[in-house]
Backbone as JSON, one array per atom type, in Angstrom:
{
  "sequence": "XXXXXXXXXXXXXXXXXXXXXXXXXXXXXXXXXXXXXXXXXXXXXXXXXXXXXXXXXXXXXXXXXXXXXXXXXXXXXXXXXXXXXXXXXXXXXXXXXXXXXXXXXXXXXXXXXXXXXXXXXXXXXXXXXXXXXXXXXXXXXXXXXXXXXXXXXXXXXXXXXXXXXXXXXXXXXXXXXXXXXXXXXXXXXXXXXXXXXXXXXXXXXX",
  "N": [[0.84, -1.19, 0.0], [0.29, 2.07, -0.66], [0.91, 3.69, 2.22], [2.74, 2.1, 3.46], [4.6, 1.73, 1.3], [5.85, 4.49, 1.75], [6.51, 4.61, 4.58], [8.38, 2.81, 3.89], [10.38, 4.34, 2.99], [11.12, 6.73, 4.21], [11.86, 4.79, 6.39], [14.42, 4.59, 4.78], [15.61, 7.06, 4.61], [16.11, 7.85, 6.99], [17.82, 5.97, 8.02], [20.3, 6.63, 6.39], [20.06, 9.12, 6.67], [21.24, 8.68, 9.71], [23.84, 7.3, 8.9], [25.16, 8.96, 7.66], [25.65, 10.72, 9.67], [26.75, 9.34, 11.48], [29.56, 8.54, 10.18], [30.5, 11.59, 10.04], [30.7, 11.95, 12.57], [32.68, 9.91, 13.28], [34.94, 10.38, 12.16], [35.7, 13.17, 12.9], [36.4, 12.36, 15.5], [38.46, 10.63, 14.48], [40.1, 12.8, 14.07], [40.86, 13.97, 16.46], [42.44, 12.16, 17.54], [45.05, 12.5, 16.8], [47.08, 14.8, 18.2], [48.84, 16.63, 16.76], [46.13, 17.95, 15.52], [43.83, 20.71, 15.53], [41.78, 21.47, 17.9], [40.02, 23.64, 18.34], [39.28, 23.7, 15.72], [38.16, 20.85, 15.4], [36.05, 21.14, 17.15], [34.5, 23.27, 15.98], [33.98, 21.58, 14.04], [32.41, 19.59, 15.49], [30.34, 20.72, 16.5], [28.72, 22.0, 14.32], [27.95, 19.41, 13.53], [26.23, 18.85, 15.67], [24.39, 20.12, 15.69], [22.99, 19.84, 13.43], [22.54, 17.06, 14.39], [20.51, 17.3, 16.48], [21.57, 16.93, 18.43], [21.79, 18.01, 21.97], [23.1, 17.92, 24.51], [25.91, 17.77, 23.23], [25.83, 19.83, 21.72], [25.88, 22.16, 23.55], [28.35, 21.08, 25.2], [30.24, 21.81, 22.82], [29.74, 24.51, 22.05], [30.16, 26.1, 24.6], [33.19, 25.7, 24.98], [33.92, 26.71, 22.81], [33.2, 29.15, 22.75], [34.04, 30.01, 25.75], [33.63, 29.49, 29.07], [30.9, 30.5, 30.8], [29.75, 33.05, 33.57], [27.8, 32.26, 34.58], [26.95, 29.38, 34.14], [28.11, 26.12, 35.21], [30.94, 24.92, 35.38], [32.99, 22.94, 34.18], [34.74, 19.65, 35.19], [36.79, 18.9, 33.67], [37.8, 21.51, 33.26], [38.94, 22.38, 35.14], [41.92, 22.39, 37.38], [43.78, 21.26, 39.65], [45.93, 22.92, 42.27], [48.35, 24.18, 44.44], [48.3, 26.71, 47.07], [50.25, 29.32, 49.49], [49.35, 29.31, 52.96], [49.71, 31.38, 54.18], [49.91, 34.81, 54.08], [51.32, 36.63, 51.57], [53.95, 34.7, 51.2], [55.49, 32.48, 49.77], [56.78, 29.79, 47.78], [59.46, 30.22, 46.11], [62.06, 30.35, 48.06], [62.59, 27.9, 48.93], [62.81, 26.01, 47.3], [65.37, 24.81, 45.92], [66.08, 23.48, 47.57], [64.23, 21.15, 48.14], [64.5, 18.88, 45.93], [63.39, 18.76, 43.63], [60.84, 18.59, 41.59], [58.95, 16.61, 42.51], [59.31, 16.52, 45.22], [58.97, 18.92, 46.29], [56.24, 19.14, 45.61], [55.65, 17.17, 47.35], [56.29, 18.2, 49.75], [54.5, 20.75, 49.73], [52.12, 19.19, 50.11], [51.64, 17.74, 52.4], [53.36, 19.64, 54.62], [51.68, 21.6, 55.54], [52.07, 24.21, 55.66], [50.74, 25.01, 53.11], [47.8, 25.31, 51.06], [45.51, 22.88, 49.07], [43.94, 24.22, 45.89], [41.36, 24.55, 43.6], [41.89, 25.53, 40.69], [40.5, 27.52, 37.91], [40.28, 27.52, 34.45], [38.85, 29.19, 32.37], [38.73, 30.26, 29.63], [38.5, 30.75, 25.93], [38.29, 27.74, 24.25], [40.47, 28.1, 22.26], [42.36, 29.53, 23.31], [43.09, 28.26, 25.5], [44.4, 26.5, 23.62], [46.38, 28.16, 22.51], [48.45, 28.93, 24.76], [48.74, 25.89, 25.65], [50.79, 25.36, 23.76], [52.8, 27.09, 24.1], [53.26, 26.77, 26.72], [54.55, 23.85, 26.15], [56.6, 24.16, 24.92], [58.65, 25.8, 26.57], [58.3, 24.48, 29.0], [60.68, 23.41, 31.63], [62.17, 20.53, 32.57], [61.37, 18.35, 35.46], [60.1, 20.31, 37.02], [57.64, 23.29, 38.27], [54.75, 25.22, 37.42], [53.72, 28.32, 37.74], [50.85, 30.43, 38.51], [49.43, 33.68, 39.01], [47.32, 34.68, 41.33], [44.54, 36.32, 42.48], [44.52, 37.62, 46.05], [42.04, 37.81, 47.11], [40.48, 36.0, 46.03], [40.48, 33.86, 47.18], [40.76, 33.98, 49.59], [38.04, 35.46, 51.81], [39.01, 37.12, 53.36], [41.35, 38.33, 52.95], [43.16, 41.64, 51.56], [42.13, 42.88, 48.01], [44.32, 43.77, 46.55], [46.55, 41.92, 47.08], [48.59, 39.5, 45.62], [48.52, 36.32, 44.94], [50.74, 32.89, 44.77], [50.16, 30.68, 43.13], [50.79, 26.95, 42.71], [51.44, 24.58, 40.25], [51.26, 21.51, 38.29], [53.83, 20.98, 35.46], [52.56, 21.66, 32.92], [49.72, 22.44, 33.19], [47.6, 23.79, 30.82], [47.98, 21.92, 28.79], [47.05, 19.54, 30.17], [44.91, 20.2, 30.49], [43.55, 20.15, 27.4], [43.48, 17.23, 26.99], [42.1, 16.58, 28.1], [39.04, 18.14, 27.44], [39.75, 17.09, 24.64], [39.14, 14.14, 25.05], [36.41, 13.76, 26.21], [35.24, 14.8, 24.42], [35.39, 13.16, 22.28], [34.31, 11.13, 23.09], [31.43, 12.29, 24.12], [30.78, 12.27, 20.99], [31.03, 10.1, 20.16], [28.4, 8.51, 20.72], [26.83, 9.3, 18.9], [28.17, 8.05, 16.77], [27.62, 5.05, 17.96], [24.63, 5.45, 17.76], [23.77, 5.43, 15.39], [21.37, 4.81, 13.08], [19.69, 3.6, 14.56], [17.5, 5.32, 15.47], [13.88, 5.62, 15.82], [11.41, 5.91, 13.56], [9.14, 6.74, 14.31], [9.43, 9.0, 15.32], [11.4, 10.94, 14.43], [12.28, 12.83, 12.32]],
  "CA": [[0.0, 0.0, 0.0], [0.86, 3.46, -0.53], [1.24, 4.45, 2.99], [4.02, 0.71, 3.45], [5.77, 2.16, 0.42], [6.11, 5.53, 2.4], [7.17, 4.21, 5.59], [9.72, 1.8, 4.33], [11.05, 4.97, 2.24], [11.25, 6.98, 5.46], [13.12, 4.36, 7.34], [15.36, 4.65, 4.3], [16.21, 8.31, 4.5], [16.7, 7.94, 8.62], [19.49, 5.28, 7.68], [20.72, 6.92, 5.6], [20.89, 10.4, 7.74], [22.33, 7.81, 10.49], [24.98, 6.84, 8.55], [26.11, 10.43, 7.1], [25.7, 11.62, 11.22], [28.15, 8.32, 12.63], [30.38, 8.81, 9.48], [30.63, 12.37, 10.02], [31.25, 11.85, 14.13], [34.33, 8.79, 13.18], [35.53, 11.38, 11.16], [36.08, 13.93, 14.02], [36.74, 11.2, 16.32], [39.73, 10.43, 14.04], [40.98, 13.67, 13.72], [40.47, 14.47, 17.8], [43.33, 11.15, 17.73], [45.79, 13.63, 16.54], [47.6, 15.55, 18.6], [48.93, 17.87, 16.11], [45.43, 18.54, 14.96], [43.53, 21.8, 16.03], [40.93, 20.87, 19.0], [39.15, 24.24, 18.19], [38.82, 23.42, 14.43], [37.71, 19.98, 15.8], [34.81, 21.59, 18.2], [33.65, 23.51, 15.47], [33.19, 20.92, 13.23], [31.58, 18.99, 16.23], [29.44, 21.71, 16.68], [27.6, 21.64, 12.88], [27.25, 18.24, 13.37], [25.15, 18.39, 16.7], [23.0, 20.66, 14.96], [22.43, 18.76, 12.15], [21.45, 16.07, 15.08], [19.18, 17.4, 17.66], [22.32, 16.87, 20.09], [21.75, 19.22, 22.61], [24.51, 18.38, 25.25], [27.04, 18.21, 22.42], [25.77, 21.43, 21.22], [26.82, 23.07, 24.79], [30.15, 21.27, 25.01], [31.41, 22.46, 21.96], [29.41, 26.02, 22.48], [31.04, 26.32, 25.63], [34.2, 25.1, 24.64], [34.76, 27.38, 22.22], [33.12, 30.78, 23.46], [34.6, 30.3, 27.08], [32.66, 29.26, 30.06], [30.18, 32.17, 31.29], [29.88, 33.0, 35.12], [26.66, 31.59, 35.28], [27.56, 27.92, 33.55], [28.71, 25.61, 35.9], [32.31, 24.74, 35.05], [32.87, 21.0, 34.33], [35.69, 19.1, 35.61], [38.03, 18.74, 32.94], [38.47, 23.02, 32.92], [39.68, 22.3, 37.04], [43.14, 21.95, 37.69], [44.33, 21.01, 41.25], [47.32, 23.62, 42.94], [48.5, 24.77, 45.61], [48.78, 27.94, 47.48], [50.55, 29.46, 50.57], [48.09, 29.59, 53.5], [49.63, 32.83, 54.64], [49.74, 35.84, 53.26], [52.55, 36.78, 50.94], [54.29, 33.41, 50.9], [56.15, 31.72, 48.34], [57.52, 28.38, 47.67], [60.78, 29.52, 46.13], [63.17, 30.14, 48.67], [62.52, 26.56, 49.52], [62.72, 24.71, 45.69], [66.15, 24.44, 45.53], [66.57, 22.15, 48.89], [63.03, 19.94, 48.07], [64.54, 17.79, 45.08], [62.91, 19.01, 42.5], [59.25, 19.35, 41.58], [58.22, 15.55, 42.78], [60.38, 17.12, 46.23], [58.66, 20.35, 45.72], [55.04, 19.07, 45.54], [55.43, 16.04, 48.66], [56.41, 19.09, 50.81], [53.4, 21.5, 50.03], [51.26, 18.72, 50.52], [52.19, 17.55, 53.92], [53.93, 20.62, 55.51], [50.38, 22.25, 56.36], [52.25, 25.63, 54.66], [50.28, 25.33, 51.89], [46.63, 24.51, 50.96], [45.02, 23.07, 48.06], [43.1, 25.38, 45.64], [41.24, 24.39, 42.67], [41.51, 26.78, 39.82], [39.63, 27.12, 37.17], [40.47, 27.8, 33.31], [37.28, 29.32, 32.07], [38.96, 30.62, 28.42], [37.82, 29.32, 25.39], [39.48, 26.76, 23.87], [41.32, 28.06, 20.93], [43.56, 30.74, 24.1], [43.61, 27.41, 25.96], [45.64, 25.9, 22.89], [47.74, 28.46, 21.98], [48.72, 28.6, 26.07], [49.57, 24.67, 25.75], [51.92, 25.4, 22.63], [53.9, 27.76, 24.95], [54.11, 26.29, 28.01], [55.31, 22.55, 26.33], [57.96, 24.93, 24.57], [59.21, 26.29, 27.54], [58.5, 23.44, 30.49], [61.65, 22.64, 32.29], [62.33, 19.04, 33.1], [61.29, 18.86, 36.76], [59.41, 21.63, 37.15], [56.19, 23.2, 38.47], [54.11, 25.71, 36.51], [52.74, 29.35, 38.61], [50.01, 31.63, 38.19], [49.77, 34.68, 40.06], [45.43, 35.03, 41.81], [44.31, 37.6, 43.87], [44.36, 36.62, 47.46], [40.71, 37.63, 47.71], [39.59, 35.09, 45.68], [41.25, 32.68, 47.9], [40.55, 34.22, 50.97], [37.89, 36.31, 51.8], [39.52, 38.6, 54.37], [42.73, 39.16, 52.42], [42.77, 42.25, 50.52], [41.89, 42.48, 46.8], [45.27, 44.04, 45.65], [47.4, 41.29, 47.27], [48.43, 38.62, 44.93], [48.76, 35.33, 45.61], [51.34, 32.28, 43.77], [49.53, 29.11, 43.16], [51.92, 26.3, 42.07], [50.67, 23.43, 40.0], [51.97, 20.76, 37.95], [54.23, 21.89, 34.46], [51.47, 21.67, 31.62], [48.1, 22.61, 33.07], [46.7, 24.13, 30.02], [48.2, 20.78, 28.17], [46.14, 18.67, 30.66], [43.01, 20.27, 29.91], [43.43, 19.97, 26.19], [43.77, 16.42, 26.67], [40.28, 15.93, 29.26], [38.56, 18.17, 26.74], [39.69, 15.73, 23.61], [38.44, 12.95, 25.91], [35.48, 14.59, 26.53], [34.76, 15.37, 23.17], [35.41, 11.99, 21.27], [32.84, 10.12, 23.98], [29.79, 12.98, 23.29], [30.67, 11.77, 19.5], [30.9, 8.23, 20.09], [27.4, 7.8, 20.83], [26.85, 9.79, 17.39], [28.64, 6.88, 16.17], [27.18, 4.12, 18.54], [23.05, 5.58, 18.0], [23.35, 5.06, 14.07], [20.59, 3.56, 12.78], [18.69, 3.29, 15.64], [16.66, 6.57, 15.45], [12.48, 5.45, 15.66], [10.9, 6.07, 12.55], [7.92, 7.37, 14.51], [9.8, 10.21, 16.18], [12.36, 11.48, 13.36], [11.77, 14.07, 11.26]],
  "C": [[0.88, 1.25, 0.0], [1.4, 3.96, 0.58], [2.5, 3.26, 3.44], [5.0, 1.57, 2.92], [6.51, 3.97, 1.51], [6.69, 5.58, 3.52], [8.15, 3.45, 5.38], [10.73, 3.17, 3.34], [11.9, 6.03, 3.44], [12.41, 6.39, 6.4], [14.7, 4.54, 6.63], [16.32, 5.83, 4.66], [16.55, 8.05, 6.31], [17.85, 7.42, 8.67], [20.15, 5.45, 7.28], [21.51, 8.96, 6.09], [21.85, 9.35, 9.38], [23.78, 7.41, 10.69], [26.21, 7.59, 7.92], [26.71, 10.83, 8.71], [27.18, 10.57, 11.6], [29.26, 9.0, 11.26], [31.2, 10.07, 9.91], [31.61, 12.19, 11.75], [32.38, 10.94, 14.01], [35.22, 9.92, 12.83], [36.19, 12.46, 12.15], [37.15, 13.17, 15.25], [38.28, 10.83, 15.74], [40.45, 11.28, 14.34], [41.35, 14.13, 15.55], [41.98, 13.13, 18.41], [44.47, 11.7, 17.85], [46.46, 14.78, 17.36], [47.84, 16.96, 18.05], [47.44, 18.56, 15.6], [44.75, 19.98, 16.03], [41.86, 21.69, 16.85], [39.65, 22.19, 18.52], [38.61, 24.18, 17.03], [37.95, 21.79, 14.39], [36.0, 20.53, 16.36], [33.97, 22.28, 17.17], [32.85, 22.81, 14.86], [32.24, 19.96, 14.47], [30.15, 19.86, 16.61], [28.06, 21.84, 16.22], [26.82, 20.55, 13.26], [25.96, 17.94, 15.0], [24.25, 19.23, 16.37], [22.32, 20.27, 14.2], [21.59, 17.2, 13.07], [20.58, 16.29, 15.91], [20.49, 17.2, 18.73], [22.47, 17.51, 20.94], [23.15, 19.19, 23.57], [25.68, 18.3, 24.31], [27.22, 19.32, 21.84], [26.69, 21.84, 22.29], [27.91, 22.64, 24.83], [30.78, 22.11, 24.11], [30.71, 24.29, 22.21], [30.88, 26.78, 23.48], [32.49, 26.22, 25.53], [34.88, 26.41, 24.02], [34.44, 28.34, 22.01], [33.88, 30.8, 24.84], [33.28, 30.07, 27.49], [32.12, 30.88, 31.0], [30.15, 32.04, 32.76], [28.51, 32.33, 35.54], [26.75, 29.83, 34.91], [28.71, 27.42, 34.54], [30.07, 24.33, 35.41], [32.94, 22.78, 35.13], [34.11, 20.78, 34.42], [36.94, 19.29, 35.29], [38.68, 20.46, 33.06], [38.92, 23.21, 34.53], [41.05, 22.15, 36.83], [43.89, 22.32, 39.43], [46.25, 21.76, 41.62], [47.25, 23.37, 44.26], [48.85, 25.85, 45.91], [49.53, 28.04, 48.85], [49.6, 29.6, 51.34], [48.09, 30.89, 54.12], [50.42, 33.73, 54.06], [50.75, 36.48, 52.66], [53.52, 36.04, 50.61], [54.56, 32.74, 50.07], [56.92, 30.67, 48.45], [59.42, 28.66, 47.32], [61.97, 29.81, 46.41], [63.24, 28.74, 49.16], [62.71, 25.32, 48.46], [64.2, 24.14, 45.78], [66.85, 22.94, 46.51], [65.59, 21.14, 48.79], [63.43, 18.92, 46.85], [63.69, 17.39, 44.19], [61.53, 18.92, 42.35], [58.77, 18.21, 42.48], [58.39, 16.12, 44.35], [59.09, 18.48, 47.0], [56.57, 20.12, 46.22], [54.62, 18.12, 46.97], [55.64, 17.3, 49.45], [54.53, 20.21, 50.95], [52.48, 20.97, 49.92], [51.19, 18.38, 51.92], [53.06, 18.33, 54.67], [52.52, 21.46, 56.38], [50.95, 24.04, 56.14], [51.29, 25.91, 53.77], [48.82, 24.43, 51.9], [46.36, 24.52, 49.4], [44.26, 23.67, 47.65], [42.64, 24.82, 44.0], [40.96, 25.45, 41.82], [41.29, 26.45, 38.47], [40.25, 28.24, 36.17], [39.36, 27.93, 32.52], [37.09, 30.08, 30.05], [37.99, 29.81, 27.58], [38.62, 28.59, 24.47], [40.71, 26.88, 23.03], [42.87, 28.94, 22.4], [43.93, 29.28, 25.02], [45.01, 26.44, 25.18], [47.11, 26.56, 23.13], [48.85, 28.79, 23.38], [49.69, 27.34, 26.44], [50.7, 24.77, 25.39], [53.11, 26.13, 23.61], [54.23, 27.41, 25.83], [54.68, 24.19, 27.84], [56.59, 22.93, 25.51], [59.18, 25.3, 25.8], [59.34, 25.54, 28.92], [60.0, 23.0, 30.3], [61.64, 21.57, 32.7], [62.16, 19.08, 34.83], [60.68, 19.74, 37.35], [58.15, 21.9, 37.4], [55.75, 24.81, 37.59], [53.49, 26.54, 38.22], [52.22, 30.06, 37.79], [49.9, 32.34, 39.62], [47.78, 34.85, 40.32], [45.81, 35.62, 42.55], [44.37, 37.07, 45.11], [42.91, 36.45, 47.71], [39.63, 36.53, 46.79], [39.83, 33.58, 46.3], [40.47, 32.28, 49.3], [39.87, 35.18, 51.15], [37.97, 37.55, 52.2], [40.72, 39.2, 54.12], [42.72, 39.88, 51.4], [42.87, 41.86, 48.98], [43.75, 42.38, 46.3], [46.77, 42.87, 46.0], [47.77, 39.51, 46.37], [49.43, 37.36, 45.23], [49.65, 34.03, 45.14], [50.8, 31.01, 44.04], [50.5, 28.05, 42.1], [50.82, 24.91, 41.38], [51.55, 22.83, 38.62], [52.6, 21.24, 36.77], [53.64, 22.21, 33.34], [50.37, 21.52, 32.15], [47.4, 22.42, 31.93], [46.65, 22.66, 28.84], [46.7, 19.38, 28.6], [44.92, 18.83, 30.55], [42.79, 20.12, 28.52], [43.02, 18.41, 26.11], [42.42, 15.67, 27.37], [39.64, 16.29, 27.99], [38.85, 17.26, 25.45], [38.61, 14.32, 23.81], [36.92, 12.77, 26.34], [34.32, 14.3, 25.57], [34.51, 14.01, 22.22], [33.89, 11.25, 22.18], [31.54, 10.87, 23.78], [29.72, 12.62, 21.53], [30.43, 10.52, 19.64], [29.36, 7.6, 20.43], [26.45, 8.43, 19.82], [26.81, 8.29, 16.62], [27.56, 5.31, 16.54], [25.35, 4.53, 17.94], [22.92, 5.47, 16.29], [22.18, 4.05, 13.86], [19.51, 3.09, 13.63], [17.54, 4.23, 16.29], [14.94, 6.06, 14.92], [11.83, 6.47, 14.55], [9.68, 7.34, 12.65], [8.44, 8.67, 15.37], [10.54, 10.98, 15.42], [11.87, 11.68, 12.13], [12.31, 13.57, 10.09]]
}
């Protein structure tokens, strides 16, 4: 019957957008393998393609990703990176580096001295200033070595003034390590691109 022929034509075109959508997501997925490739030229193209599917949380990753995380958007894991700070006020690690035996030295002390507390800080850029960040600091990491940024104290602490700034130490390629969550991130919201081929109900798809 006419309306058979119409429904098995239907399931055709769904299988057929199924198989452009996984194709399209391997395809990313490959290139996301890549190191040398460009994570923000990645996100875009991940981007299209969750439009083209109805993917809504893949929309926001890559959105987010690659405008920067807004103050109201609650900051997902991978853009964390675990330091440490001094716990009092003006305080710096490195009159003390050269006698701790180097960063591994360096990091067992300002965990267990009770000098220093942990501080999670947050990389809220958007991805493309996160790259070009990596590129420089795996140019320039020293063998051994820990990686500072300079925060306010008052975002630390709320009773220590604004203008006092504070040195948070943390491992030598932060911005590296978040490149490498977001990748991770990014291939698994594709992979079920890949994995849901084909399996899109006839009676619900446009």
């Amino acid at each position: 019957t006419k309306s058979l022929v119409e429904y098995k034509a239907r399931l055709g075109r769904i299988a057929q957008q199924g198989e452009e959508a996984s194709s399209s997501a391997a395809h990313i997925m490959a290139r996301l393998t890549d190191p040398s490739s460009s994570l923000s030229e990645c996100a875009i193209a991940a981007l299209g393609l969750a439009r083209e599917t109805g993917d809504i949380e893949l929309e926001e990753l890559c959105r987010n990703e690659l405008l920067g995380y807004a103050d109201d958007v609650d900051l997902p894991r991978r853009r964390w990176v675990v330091g440490y700070t001094t716990s009092t006020a003006g305080g710096q690690l490195h009159p003390l580096a050269g006698a701790l035996g180097g960063a591994s030295g360096i990091w067992n002390h300002m965990v267990t001295s009770g000098d220093f507390v942990d501080q999670r800080v947050a990389f809220e850029q958007p991805i493309a200033q996160i790259e070009i960040a990596a590129v420089r600091e795996l140019r320039e990491a020293k063998p051994d070595a820990l990686a500072t940024i300079t925060l306010p104290g008052s975002s630390l602490y709320a009773d220590w003034p604004k203008e006092l700034q504070v040195t948070c130490y943390m491992e030598s390629t932060p911005h590296h390590r978040i490149l490498e969550s977001v990748r991770s991130d990014l291939a698994g919201s594709l992979s079920r691109i890949v994995a849901s081929a084909g399996t899109q109900d006839p009676a619900t798809s446009g």
